[in-house]
KOLMAR-95123 format. One record per atom (N, C-alpha, C): residue number from 1; atom name; x, y, z; residue in three letters. Coordinates in nm, 4 decimals. Layout:
+-----+------+----------+----------+----------+-----+
|   n | atom |       px |       py |       pz | res |
+-----+------+----------+----------+----------+-----+
| NUM |   CA |        X |        Y |        Z | Ala |
...
+-----+------+----------+----------+----------+-----+
***
This chain:
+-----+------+----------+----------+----------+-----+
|   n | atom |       px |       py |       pz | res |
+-----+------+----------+----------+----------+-----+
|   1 |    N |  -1.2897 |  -1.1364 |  -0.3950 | Unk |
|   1 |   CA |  -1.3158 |  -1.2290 |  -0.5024 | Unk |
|   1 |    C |  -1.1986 |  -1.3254 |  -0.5216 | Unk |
|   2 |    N |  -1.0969 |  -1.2728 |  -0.4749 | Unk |
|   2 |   CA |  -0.9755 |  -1.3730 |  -0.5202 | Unk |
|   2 |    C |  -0.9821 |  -1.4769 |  -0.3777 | Unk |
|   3 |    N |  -1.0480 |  -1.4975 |  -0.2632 | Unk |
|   3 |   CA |  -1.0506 |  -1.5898 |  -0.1407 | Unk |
|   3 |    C |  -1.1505 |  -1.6742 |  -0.2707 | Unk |
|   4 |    N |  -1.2589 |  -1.6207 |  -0.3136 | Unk |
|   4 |   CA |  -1.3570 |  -1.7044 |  -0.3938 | Unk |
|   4 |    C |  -1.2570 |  -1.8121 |  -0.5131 | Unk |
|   5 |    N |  -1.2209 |  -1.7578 |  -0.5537 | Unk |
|   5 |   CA |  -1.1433 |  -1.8033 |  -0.6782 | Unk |
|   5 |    C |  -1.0391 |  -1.9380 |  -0.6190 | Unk |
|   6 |    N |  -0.9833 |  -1.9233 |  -0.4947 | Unk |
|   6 |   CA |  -0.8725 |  -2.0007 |  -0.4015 | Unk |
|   6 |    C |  -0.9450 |  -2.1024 |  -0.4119 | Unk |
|   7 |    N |  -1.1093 |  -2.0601 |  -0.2480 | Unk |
|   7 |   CA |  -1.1370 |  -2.1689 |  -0.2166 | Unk |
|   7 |    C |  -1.2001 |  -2.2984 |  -0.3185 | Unk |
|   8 |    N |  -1.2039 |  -2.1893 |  -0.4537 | Unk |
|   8 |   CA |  -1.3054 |  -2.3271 |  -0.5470 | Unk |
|   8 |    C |  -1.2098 |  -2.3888 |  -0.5969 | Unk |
|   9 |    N |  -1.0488 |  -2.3554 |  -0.6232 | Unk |
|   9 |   CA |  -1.0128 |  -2.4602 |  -0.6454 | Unk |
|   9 |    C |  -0.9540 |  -2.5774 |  -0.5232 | Unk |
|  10 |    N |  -1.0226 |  -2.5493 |  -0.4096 | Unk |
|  10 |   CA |  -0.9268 |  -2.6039 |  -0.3012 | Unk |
|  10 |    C |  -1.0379 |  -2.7003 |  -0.2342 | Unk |
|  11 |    N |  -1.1966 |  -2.6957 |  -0.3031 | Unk |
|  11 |   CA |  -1.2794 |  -2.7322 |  -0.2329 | Unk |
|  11 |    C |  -1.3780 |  -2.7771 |  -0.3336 | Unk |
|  12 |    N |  -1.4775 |  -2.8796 |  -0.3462 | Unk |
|  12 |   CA |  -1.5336 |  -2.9551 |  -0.4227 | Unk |
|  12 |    C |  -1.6827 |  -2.9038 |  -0.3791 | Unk |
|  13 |    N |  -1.7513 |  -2.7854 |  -0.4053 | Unk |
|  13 |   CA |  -1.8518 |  -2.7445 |  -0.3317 | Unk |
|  13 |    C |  -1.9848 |  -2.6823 |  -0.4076 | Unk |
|  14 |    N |  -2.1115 |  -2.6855 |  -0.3943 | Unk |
|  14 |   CA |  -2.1921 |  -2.7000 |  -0.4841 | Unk |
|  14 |    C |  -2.2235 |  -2.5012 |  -0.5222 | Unk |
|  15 |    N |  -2.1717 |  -2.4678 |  -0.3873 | Unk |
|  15 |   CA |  -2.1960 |  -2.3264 |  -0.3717 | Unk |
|  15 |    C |  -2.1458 |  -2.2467 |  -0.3059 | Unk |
|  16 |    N |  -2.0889 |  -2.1103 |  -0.3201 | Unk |
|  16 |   CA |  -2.0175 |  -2.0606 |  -0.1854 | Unk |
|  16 |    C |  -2.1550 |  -1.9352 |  -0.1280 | Unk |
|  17 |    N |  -2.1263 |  -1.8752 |  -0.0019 | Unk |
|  17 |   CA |  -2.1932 |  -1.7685 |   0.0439 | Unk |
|  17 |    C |  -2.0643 |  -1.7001 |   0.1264 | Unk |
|  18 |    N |  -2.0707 |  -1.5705 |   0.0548 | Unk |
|  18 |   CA |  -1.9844 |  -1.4636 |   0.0890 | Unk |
|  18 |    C |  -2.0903 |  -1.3777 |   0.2353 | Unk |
|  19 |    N |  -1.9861 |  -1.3968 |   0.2975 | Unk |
|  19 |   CA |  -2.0599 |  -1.3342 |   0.4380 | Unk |
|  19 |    C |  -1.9933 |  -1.2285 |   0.4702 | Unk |
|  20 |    N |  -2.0790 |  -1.0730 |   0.4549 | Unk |
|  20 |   CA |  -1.9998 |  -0.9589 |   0.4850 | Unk |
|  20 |    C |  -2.1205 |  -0.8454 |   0.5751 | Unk |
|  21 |    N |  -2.0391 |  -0.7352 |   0.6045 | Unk |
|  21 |   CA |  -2.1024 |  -0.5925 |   0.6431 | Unk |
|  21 |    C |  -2.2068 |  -0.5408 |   0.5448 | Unk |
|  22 |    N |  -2.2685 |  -0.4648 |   0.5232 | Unk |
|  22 |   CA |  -2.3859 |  -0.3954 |   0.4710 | Unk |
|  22 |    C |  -2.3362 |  -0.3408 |   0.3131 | Unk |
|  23 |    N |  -2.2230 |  -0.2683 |   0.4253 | Unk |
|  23 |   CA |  -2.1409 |  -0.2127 |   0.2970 | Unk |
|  23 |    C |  -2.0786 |  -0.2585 |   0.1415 | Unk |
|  24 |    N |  -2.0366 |  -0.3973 |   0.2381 | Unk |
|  24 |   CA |  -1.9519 |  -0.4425 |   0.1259 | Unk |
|  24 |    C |  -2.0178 |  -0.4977 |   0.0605 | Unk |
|  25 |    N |  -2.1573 |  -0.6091 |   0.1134 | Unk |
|  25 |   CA |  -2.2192 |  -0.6754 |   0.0450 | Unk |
|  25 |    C |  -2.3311 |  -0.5677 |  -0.0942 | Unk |
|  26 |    N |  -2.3477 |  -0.4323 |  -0.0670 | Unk |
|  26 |   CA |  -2.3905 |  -0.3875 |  -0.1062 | Unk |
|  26 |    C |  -2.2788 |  -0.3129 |  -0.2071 | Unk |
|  27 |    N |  -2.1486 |  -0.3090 |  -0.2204 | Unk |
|  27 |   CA |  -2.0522 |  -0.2945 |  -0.3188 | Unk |
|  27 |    C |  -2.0140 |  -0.4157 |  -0.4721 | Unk |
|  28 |    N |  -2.0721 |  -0.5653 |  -0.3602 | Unk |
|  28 |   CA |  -2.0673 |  -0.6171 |  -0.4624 | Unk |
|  28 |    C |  -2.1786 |  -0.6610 |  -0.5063 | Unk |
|  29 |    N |  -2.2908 |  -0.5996 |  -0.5193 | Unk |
|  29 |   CA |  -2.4418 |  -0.6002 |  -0.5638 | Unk |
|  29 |    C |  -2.4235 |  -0.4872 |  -0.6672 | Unk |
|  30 |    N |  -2.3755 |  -0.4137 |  -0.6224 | Unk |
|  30 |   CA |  -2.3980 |  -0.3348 |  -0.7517 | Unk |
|  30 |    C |  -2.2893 |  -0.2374 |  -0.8435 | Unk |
|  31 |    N |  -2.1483 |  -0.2084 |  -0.7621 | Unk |
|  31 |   CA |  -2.0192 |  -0.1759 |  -0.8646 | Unk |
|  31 |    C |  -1.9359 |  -0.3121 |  -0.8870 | Unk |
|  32 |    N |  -1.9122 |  -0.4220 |  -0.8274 | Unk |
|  32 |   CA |  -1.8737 |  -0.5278 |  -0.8672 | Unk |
|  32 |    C |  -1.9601 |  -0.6305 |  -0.9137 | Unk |
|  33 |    N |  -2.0743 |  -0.6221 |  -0.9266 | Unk |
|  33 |   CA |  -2.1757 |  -0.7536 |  -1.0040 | Unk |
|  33 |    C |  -2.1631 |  -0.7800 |  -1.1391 | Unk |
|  34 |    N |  -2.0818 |  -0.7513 |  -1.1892 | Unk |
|  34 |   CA |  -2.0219 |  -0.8077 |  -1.3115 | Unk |
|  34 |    C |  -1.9128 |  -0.8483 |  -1.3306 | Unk |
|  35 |    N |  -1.8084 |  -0.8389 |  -1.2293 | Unk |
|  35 |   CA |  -1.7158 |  -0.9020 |  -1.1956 | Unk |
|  35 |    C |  -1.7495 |  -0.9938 |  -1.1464 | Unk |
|  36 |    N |  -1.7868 |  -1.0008 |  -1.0072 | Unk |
|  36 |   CA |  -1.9188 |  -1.1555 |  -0.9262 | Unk |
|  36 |    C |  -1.9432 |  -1.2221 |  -1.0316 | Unk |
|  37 |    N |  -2.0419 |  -1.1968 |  -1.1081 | Unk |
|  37 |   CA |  -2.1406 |  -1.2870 |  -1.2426 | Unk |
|  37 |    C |  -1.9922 |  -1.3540 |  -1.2929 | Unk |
|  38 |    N |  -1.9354 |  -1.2869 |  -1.3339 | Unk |
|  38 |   CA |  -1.8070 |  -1.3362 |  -1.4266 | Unk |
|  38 |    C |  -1.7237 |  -1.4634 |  -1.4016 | Unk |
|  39 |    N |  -1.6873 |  -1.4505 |  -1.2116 | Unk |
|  39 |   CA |  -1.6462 |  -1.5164 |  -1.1718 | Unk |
|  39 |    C |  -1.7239 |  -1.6379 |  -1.1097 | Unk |
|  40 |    N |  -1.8423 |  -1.6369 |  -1.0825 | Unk |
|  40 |   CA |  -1.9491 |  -1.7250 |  -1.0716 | Unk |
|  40 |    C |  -1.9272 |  -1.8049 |  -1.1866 | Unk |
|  41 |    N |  -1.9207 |  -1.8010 |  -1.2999 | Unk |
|  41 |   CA |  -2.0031 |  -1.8419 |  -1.4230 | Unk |
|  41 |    C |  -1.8285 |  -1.9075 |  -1.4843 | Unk |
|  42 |    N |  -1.6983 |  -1.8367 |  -1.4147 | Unk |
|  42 |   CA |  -1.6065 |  -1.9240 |  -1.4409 | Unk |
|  42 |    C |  -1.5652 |  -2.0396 |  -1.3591 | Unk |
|  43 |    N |  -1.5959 |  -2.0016 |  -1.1942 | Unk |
|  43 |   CA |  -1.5872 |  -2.1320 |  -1.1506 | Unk |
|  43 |    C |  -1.6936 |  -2.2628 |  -1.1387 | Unk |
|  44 |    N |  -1.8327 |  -2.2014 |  -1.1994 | Unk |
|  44 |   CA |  -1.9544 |  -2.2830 |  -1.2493 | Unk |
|  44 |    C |  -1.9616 |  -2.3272 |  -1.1160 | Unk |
|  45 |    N |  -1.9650 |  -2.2278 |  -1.0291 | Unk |
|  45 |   CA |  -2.0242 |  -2.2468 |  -0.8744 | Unk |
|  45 |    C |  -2.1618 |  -2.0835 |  -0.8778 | Unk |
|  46 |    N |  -2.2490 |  -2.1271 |  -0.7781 | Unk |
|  46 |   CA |  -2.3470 |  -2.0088 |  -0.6994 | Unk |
|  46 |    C |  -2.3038 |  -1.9774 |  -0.6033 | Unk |
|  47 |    N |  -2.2750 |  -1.8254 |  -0.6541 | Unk |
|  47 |   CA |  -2.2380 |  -1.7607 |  -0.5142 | Unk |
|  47 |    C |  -2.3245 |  -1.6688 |  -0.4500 | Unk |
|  48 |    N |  -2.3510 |  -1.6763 |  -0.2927 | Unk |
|  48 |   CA |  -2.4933 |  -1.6075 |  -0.2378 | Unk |
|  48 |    C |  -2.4091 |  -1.5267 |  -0.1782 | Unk |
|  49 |    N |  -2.4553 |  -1.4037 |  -0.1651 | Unk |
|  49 |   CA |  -2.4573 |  -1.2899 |  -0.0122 | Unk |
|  49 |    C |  -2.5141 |  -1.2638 |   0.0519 | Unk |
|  50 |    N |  -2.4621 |  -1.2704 |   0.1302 | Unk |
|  50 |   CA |  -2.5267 |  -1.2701 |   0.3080 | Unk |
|  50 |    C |  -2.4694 |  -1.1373 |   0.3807 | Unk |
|  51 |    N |  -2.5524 |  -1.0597 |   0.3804 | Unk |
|  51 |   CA |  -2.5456 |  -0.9177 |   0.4857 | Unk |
|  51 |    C |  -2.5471 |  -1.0213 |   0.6186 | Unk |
|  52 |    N |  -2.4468 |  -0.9158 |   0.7010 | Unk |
|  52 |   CA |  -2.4158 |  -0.9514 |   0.8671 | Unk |
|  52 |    C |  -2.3750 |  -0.8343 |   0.8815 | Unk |
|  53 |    N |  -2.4877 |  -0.7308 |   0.9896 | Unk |
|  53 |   CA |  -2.4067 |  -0.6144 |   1.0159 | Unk |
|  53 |    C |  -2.3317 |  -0.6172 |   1.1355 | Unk |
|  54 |    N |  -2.3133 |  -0.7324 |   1.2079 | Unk |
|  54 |   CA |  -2.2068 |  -0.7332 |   1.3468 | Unk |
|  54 |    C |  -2.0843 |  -0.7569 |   1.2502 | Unk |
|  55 |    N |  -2.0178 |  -0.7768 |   1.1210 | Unk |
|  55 |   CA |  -1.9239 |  -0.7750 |   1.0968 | Unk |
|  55 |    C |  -1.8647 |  -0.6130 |   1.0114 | Unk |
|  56 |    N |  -1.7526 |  -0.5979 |   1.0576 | Unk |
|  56 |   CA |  -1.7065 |  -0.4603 |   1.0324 | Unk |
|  56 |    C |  -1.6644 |  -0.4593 |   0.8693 | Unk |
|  57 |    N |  -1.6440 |  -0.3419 |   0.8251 | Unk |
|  57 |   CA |  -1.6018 |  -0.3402 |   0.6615 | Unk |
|  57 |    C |  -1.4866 |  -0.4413 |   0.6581 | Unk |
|  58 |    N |  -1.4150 |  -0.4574 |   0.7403 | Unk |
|  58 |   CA |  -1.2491 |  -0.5106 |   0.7064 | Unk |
|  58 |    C |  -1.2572 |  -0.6848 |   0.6676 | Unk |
|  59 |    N |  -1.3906 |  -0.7327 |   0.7832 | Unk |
|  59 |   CA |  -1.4204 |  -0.8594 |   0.7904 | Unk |
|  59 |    C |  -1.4974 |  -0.9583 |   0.6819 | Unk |
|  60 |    N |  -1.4646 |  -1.0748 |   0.6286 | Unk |
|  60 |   CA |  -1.5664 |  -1.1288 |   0.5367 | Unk |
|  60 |    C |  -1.5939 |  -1.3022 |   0.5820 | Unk |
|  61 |    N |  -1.6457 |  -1.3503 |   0.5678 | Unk |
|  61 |   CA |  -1.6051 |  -1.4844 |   0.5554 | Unk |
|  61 |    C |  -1.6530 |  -1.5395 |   0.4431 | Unk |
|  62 |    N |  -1.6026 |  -1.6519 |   0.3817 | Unk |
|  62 |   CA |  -1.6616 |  -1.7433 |   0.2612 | Unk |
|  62 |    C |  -1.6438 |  -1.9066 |   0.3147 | Unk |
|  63 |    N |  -1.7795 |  -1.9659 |   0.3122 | Unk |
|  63 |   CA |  -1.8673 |  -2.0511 |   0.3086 | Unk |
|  63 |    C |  -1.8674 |  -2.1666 |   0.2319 | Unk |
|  64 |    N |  -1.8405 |  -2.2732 |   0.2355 | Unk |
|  64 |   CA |  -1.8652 |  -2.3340 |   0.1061 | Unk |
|  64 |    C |  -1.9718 |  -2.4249 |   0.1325 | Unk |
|  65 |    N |  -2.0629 |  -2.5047 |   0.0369 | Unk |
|  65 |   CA |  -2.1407 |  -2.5847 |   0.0760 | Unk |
|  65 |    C |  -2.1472 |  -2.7175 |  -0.0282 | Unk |
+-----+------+----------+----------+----------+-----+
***
């Protein structure tokens, strides 16, 4: 969440998509989704997740659009 927080102030973008493993994307669906919401709603950006299971737990990327 804190790459999220960087790139919005570093980037003028309508939306980000967090691109992760199964795992993680499924960590922040449901023990971090109120942290997510929080931080969504402070940088008044949409943020999507995107499951990719060729990427390992360690790996993420963020997207901007």
């Amino acid at each position: 969440m804190r790459e999220l927080l960087r790139e919005s102030k570093q980037f003028e973008a309508k939306e980000f998509k967090v691109i992760a493993s199964p795992s993680v994307i499924g960590l922040l669906q449901d023990e971090e989704s109120q942290s997510l919401a929080n931080l969504s709603d402070f940088i008044n950006k949409r943020v999507v997740l995107q499951v990719d299971s060729q990427y390992p737990r360690e790996v993420f990327d963020v997207v901007w659009s």
